[in-house]
C-alpha positions in Angstrom: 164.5 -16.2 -28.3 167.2 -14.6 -30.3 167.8 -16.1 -34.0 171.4 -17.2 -35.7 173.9 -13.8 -34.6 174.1 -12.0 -38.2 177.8 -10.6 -37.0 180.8 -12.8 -37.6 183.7 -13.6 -34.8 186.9 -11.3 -35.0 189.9 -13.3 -36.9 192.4 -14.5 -34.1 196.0 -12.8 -35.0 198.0 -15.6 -36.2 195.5 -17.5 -37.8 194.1 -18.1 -41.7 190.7 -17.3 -42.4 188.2 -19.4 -45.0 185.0 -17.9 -45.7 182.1 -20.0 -45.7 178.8 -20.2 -47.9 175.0 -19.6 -47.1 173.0 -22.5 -47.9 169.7 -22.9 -49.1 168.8 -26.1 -47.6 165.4 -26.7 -45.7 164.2 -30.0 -44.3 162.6 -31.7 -41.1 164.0 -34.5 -38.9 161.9 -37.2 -37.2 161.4 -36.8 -33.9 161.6 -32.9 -33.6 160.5 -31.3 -30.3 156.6 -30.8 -30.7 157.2 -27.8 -28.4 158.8 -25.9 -31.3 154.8 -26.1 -32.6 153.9 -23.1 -34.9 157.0 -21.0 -34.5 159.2 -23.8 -35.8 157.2 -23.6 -38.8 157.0 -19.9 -39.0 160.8 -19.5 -39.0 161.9 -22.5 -40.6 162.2 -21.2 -44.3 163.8 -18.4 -43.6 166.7 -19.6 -40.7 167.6 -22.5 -43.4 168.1 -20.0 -45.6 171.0 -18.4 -43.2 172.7 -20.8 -41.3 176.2 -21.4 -42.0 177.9 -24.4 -40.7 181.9 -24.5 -39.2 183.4 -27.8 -37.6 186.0 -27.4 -35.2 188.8 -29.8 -34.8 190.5 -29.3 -31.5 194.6 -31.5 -31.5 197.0 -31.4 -29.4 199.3 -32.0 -32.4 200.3 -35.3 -31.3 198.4 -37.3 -34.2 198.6 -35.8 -37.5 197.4 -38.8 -39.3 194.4 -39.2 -37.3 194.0 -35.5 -37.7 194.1 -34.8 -41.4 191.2 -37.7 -41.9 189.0 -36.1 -39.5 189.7 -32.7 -41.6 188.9 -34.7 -44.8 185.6 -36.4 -43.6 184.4 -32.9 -42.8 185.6 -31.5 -46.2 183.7 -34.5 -48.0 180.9 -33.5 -46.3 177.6 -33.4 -49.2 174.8 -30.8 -49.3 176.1 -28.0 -47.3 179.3 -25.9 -47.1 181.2 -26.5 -43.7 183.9 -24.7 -43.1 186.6 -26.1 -40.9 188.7 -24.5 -38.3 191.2 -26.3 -36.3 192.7 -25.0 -33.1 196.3 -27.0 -31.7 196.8 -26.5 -27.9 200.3 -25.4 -27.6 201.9 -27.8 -30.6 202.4 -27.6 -34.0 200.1 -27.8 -37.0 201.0 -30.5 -39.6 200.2 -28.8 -43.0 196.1 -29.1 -43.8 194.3 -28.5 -47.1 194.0 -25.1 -48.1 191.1 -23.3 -47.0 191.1 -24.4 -43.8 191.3 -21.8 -40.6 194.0 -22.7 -38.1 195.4 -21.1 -35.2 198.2 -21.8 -32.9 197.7 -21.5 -28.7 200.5 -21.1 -26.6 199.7 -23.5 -24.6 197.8 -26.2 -23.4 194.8 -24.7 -21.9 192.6 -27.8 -21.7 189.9 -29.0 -23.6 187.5 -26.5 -22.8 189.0 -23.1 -23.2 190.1 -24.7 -26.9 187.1 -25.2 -27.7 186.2 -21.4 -26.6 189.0 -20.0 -28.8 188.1 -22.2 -31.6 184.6 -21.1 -31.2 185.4 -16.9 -31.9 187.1 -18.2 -35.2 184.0 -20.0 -36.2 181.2 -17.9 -38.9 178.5 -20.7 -38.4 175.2 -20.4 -36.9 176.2 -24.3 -36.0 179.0 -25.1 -34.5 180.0 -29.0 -34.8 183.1 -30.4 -32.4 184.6 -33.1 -33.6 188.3 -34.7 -32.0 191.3 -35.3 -33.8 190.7 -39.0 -33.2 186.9 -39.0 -34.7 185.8 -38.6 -38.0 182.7 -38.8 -40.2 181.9 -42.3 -42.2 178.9 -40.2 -43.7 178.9 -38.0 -46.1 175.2 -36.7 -45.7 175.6 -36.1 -41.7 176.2 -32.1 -41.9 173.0 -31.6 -44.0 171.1 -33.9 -42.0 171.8 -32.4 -38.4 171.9 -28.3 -40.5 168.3 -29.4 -41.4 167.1 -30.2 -37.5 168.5 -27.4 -36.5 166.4 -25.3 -39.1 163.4 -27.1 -38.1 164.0 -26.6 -35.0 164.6 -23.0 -33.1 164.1 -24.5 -29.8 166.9 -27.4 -30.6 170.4 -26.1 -29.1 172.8 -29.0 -29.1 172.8 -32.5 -31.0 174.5 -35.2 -29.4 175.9 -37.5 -32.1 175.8 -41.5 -31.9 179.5 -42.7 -31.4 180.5 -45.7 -32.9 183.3 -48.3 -32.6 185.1 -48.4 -35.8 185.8 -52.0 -35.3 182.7 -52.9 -35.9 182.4 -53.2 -31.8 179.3 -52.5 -29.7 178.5 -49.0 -28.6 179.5 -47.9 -25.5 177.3 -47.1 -22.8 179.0 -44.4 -21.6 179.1 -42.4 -24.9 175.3 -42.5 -24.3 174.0 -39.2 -22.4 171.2 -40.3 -20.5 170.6 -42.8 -17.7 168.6 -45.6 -19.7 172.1 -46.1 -22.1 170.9 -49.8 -23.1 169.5 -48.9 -26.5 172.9 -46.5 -28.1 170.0 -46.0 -31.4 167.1 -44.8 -29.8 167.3 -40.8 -30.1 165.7 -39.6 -27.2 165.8 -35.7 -25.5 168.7 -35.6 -23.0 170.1 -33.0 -20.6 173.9 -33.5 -21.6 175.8 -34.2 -24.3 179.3 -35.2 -26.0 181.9 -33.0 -26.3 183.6 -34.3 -28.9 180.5 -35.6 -31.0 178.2 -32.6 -31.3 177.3 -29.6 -32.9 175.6 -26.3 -31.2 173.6 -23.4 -32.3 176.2 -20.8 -32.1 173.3 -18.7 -29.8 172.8 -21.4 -27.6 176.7 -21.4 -26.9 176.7 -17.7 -26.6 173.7 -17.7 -23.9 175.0 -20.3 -21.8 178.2 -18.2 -21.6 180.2 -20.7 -23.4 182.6 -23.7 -21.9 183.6 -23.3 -18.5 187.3 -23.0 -19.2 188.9 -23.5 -15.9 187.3 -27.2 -16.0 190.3 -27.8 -18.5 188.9 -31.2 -18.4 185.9 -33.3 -17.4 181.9 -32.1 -16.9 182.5 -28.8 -18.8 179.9 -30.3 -21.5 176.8 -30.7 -18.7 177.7 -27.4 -17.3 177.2 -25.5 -20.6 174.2 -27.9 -21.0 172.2 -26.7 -17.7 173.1 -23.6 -18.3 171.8 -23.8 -22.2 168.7 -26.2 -20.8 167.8 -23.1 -18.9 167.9 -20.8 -21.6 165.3 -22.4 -22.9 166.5 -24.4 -25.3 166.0 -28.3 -25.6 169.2 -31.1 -26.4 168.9 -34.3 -28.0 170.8 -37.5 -28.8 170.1 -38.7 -32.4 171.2 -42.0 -32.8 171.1 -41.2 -37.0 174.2 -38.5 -36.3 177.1 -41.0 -36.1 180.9 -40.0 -35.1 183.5 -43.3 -35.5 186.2 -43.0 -32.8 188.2 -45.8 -30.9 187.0 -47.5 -28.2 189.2 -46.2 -25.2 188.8 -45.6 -21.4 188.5 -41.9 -20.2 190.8 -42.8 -17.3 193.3 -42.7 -19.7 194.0 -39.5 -19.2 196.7 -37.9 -16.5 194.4 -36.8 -13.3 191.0 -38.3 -14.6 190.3 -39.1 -10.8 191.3 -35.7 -9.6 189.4 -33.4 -11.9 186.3 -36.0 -12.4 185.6 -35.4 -8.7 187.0 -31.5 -8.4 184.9 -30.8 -11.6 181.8 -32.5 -10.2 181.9 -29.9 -7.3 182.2 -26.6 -9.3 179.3 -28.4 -11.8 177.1 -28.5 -8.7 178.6 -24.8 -7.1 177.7 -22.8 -10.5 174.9 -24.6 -11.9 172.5 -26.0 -9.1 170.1 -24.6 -6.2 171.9 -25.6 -2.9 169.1 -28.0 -1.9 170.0 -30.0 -5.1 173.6 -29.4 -5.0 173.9 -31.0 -1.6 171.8 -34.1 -3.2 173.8 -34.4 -6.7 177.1 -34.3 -4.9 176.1 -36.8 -2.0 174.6 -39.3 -4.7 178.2 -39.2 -6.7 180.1 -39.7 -3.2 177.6 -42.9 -2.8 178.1 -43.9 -6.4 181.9 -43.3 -6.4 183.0 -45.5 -3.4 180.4 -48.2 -4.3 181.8 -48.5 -8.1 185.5 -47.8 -7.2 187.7 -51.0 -5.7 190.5 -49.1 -6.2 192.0 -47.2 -2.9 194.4 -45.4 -5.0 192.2 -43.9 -7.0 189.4 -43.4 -4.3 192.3 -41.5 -3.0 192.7 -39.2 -6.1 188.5 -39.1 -6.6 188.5 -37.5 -2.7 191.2 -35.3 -3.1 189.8 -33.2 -6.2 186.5 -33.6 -4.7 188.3 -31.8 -1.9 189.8 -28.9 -4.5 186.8 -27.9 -5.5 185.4 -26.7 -2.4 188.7 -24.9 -1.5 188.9 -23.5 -5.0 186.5 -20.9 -6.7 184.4 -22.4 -9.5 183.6 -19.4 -11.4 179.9 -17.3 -11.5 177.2 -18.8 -9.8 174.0 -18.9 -11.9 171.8 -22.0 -10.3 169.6 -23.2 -12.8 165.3 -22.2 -12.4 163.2 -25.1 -10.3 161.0 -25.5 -13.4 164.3 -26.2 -15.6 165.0 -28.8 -13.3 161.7 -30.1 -13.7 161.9 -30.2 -17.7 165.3 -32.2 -16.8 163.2 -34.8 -14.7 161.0 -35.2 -17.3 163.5 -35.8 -19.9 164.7 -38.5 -18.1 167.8 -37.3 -15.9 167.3 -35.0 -12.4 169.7 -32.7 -11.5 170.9 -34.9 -8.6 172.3 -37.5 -10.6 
């Protein structure tokens, strides 16, 4: 398995550039993947040595106060140099401190193919997302999840703890795994959060990046089986905290529609038929026995619909023995 890239992404016409600065860092985090074994220690000296850590901000320029303290908890950030890139999709930037990279799209293209964009602007060997509506309380989080990553070759994605800034409970469903009782119990997953993460840039590059024409909903898990079967691991540690508001996801236009559309191409590209045909029938069985709402069963059927009459993208089904590692960690592919 390939180390951090030592190349750098092309600057994006239009944008600024920052430069960012090796660190020197080296540590271990509890719970690492024992499967890393000798290697992680062979390598681990040397790779914390090189990585470089960027955090990208994705906006739809709609909320610049909320934006400018999720730049600052990322600037405040103690131990390691992070540089910050923030991508707006289709609007306006509000002006940011200096030094940060910025670039402009001409239009929305969803949530995915953002990230993508903001992703070739990035120098780090670990990416962090972060939204526009999240930020940092910490000021220690960057070197801790840098140092799991540079105890770790195997690890590929962190999934970050997200946390009510209200002082509410967690929320289940910001918990990747089926067993979401416990939201600060780290555990291996096969998923993670899009907008409370951070990815070893080679990891992102192997699985082929986010599925773009997603433009919402699922693209995290299909970059995750398709990472997973790279052979890299993920895992949710409850220590890696993001603060955001408590809000429903089906507040946003078409949830219903490309939930169920999305599901379909997540199945199409990702899965052996056999377990395609047993994910998508156990989400039809879920979906009408969780949804009292004809209206929206009505939406939910209609994109499940689209995505059988529309073309997901490459097909690369994921091996039978990652989908055994998957069981193990707790989630099968069929669910």
């Amino acid at each position: 398995m390939s180390g951090p890239p030592s190349s750098q992404a092309a600057p994006v016409a239009g944008s600024t550039s920052a430069s960012g600065r090796p660190t020197d860092l080296s540590g271990r985090l509890d719970g690492v993947s024992p499967e890393a074994g000798e290697w992680s220690a062979q390598f681990q000296g040397a790779e914390s040595a090189q990585m470089k850590v960027s955090c990208l901000v994705l906006t739809m320029g709609n909320r610049p106060a909320e934006l400018r303290r999720a730049v600052n908890s990322v600037l405040e950030q103690e131990g390691v140099d992070v540089e910050v890139v923030v991508v707006s999709n289709g609007a306006d930037l509000p002006p940011l401190p200096e030094g940060v990279v910025t670039t402009k799209l001409p239009e929305n293209l969803g949530i995915p193919e953002g990230r993508n964009h903001g992703v070739k602007l990035c120098s780090g060997d670990i990416v962090f997302f972060l939204d526009d509506d999240g930020w940092y309380r910490s000021r220690d989080l960057a070197r801790h999840v840098h140092d799991a990553f540079a105890a770790d070759p195997t690890l590929g994605i962190v999934s970050f703890r997200v946390a009510d800034p209200d002082g509410g409970p967690d929320q289940r469903r910001h918990v990747p795994r089926l067993r979401a009782s416990d939201p600060q119990r780290s555990s291996p997953v096969t998923t993670f959060l899009g907008g409370a993460c951070a990815i070893r840039r080679t990891a992102f590059e192997q699985g082929g990046g986010l599925p773009g024409s997603f433009f919402y909903a699922h693209e995290e898990t299909d970059l995750a089986w398709r990472v997973l079967n790279a052979g890299y691991h993920i895992r949710y540690d409850a220590e890696a905290v993001m603060y955001h508001p408590a809000l429903p996801p089906s507040r946003h236009e078409d949830f219903y529609r490309l939930n169920a559309r999305n599901r379909v191409w997540l199945a199409r590209r990702n899965l052996p038929w056999l377990l395609a045909a047993c994910y998508l029938a156990t989400w039809i069985v879920l979906t009408v026995l969780r949804e009292r709402s004809p209206g929206r069963l009505r939406c939910w059927f209609a994109g499940f619909c689209e995505g059988w009459r529309h073309d997901p993208g490459p097909r690369a089904p994921i091996t039978w023995s990652t989908a055994w590692r998957m069981t193990r960690s707790g989630r099968p592919p069929i669910i």
